[in-house]
N, C-alpha and C positions, 0 to 999 in steps of 0.2 A: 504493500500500500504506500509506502514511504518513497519507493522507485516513482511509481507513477506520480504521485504527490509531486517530486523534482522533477516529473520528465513535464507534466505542466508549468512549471514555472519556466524550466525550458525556453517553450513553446512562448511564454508572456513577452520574455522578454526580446523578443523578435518585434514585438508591435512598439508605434510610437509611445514615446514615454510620455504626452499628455492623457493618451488612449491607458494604458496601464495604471497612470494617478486616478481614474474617473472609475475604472473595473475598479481600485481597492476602495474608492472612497465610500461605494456602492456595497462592498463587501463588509466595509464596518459599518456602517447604516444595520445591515441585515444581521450580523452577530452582536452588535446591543441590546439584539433582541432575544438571543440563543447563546450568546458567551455570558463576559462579568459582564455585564452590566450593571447587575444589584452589587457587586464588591467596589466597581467604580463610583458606586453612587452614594455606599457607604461611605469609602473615604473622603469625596465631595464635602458629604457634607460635614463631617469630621476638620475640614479643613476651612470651608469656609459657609460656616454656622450664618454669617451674615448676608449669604445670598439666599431667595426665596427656591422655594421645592422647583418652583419652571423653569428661573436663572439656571440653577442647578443641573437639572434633567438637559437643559439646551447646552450649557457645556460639557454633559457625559455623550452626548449623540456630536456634539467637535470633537470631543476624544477617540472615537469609534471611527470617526473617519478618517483623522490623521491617523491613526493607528492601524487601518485598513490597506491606504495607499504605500504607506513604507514597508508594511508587508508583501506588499507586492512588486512592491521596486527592491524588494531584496533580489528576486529571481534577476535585475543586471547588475546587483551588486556581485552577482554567486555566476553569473554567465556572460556579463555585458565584457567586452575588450578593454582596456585600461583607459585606453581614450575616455568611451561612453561612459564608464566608473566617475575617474578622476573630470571629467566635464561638468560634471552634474552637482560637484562640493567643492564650495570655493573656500580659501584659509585665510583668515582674517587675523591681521595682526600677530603675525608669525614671528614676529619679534621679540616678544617677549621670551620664547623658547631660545630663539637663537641667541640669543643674549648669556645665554646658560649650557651653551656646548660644551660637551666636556664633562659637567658638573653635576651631581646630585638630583635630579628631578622625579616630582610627580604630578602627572597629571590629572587634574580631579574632573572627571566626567562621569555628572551624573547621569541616570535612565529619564530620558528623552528622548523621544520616537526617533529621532537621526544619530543615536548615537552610535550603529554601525559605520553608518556612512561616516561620519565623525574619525572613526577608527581608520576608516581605509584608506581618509585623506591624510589624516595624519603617520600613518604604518607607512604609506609613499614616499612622505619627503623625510622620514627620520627611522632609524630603527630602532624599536621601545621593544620593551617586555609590558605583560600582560597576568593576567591569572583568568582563569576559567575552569566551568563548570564541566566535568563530564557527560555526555546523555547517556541514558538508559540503551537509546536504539542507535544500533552503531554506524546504520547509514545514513543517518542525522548526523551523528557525532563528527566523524570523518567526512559529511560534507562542510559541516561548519570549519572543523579546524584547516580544510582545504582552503575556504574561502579567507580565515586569518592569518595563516602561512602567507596567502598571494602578495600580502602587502610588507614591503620588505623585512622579510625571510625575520620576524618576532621571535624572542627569546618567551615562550610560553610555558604555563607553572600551571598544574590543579592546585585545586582546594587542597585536596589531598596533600597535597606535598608544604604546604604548610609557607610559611613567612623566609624561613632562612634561603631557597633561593634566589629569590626574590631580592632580600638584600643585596646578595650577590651582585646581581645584575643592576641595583639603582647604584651601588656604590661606583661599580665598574663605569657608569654614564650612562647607561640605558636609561632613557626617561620611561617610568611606570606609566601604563596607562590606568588608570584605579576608578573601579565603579564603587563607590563609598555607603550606595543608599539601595541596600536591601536587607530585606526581614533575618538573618541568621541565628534565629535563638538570642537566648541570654550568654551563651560563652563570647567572651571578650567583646562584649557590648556594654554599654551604658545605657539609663534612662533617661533621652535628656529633649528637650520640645523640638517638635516639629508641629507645627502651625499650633503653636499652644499643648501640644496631644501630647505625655510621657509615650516615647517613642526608642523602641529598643535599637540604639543605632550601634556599630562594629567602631570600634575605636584606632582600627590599623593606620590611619592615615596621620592619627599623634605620634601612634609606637615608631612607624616609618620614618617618619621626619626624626624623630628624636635621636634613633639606633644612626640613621645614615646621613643626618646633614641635611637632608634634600630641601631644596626650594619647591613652594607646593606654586604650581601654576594650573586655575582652572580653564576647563575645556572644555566649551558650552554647544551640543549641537543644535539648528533648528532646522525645522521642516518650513522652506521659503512654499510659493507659488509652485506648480506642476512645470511649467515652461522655466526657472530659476531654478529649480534641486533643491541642496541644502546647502549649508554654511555651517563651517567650524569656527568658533573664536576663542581665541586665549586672550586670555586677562592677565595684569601684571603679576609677577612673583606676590606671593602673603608676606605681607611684614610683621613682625613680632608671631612669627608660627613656628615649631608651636610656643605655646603661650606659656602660664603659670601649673598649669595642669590639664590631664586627658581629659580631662569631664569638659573645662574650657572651651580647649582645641573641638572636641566632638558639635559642642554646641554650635560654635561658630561655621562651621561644615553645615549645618541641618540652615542655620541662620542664612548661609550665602544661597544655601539650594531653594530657599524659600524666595529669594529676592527673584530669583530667575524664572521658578514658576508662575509669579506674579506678571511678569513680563509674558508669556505665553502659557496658560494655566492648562488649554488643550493638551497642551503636549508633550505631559507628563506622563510618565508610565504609570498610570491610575489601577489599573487591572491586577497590579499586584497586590497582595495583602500587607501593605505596607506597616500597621497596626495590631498585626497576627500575636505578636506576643507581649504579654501585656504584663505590669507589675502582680507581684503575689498579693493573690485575692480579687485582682479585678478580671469582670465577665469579659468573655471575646467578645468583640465589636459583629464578626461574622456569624454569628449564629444563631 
């Protein structure tokens, strides 16, 4: 099933890519109705209590669309020729990176529906290391890592293998590519606000900086117009990073990613149970 699954995307990505943004946007319209829906609508409103139930409901159906179309614009991210790839994501203020060649880096990109795209413009012009998840189904698994490999030949680490690689490689100058904002349990997490909410966030991104030096430089992707692609931007190096303490450093991470959502609130990776694990004693939000 998984074959045909990719021999269709194949097939998509053969068609213009205004034709392709309109098939996915279509596609998320229609799974709001049959995917998360109700998890992206719990976190909504978890997040912004101040919009009304409709406000609400009209930006989880933006959510469902940007999130549809980038789906399906994977299929030229995973088949398209380097051209059509790197065409479609422009790099904004690449200076800030370059400023720091050589030198300790991590790049903080959080889940925003472009943040492959994000990765493949930036895995082109630089070579970073990364960390990722294994899948279950191996010809998922090995199509992904195919499609991470393509972009200059990345130093890549599981879960599994844990942080000491990883050093490794940001001390040596690989800039880290780091997804900072997902649910992992209570090991090496804090409880610390995200839109107001006690929020179990990963703390690697204090421990990193602290162990290796690194300069934290964020790396923001967004979902432009169909006819425009997407856009990478980096932001200046963090000054005073890390701070006084991990709890600090973690907040200020939850704090920047909230400035950005506010900026495009669609285009957050909403679908995930971002609020899944909750302090002892309090009920799941999902349930």
């Amino acid at each position: 099933m998984t074959r045909i699954g990719l021999g269709l995307l194949w097939l998509l990505h053969l068609l213009p890519r205004p034709i392709i943004a309109r098939l996915g946007e279509s596609l998320g319209a229609l799974l709001y109705h049959f995917g998360r829906g109700r998890i992206t609508k719990i976190n909504l409103k978890l997040c912004f209590p101040e919009l009304s139930d409709e406000a609400r409901d009209t930006l989880a159906r933006r959510h469902f669309r940007v999130l549809g179309r980038s789906a399906l614009e994977q299929s030229i991210l995973w088949f398209g020729n380097d051209e059509q790839v790197l065409g479609m994501v422009k790099l904004i203020d690449r200076h800030h990176l370059d400023q720091l060649a050589g030198k300790p880096v991590i790049l903080l990109a959080p889940h925003f529906v472009g943040l492959d795209f994000g990765g493949a413009r930036i895995g082109s012009e630089y070579r970073v290391c990364s960390m990722y998840s294994q899948q279950k189904n191996k010809v998922l698994n090995n199509m992904l890592l195919r499609s991470r490999m393509r972009w200059g030949n990345p130093e890549l680490v599981t879960r599994q293998d844990g942080l000491r690689p990883l050093i490794k490689h940001i001390k040596s100058g690989l800039p880290f590519y780091y997804l900072p904002d997902m649910d992992f349990g209570e090991k090496d997490s804090v409880f610390v606000s995200f839109f107001g909410v006690p929020t179990a966030t990963v703390t690697a991104l204090s421990r990193l900086a602290r162990i290796t030096g690194a300069a934290v430089v964020p790396c923001i992707a967004r979902q432009l117009s169909a006819a425009e692609g997407y856009e990478v931007r980096l932001y200046p190096p963090w000054e005073n990073f890390p701070g006084a303490s991990v709890d600090e450093d973690t907040r200020r991470v939850n704090a920047f990613i909230e400035e950005r959502i506010r900026e495009m609130p669609e285009q957050y990776f909403w679908v995930h149970k971002r609020f899944k694990t909750r302090p002892p004693g309090e009920k799941s939000f999902y349930k």
